[in-house]
N, C-alpha and C positions, 0 to 999 in steps of 0.2 A: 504494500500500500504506500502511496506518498505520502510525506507530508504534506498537511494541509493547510490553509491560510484561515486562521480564524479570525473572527472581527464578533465581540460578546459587545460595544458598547453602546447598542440598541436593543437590549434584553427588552422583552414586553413582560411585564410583570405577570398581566392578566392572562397573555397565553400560558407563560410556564407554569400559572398558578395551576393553571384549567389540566394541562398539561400532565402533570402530577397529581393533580385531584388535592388542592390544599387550596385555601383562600388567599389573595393573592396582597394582603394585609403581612401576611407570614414570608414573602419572598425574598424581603430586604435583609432579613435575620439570617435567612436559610443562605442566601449569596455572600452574605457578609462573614458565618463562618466558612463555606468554602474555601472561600480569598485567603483567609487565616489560617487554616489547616492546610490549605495546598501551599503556600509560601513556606513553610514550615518545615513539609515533605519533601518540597522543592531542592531545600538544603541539601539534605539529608540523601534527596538523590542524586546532585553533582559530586557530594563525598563517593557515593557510591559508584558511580561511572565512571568517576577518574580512578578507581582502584581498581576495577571492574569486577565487584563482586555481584556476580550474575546473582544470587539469589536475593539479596536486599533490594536490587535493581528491581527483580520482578516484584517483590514485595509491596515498593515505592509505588511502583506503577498500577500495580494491583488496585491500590488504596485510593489512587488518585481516579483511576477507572471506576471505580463506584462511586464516588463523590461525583464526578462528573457526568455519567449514568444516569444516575439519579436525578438530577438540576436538566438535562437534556443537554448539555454543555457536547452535541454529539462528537465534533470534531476533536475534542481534548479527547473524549472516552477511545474514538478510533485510535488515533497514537497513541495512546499509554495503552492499550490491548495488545497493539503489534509491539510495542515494548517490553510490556509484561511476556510476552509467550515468546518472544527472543531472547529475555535472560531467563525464562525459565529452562530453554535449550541451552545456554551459558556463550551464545550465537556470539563470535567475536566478530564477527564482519557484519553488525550490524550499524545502523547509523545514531548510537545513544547520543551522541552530542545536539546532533542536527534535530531528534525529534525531541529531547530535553528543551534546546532554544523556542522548541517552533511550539511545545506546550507551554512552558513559560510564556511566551512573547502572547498568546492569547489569552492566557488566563487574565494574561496583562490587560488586556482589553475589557475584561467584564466591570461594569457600572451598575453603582447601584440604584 
């Protein structure tokens, strides 16, 4: 899969509420810890890519793939999936930097 270009800073509250099935009162909370806990994980994954410990790797991405799943954040959830199931193979010819930058740089993007 490529990466892919994402652009969150026109989130519609009221579709992602609908989306989800939660009122869309609750979406500012729900985006706002995302932002917090994937900036967090973020860390915690460029430690782990520049060491290349495939299994933290997949762990990171893991965590960030349901976070973002969940929110409908689609295009984060695609890359951190081909993330996760490439370090779960310990895939050294994978592109961890380039799709690290390219989920970072969107998550970048989400407003709340």
């Amino acid at each position: 899969m490529p990466i892919l270009d994402a652009n969150y800073s026109m989130v519609n509250h009221e579709e992602m509420a609908r989306a989800i099935g939660l009122k869309s009162k609750h979406i500012p909370l729900l985006i706002a810890n995302f932002i917090e806990e994937s900036i967090a994980i973020l860390d915690v994954l460029e430690e782990d890519i520049a060491s290349r410990n495939y299994e933290k790797i997949r762990s990171s991405a893991h965590a960030i793939k349901g976070s973002a799943g969940n929110l409908k954040f689609n295009e984060v959830y695609e890359m951190a999936k081909e993330m996760e199931l490439s370090g779960s193979k310990g895939d050294s010819d994978f592109e961890y930097e380039a799709y690290f930058k390219a989920i970072k740089s969107a998550i970048g993007t989400i407003s709340l």
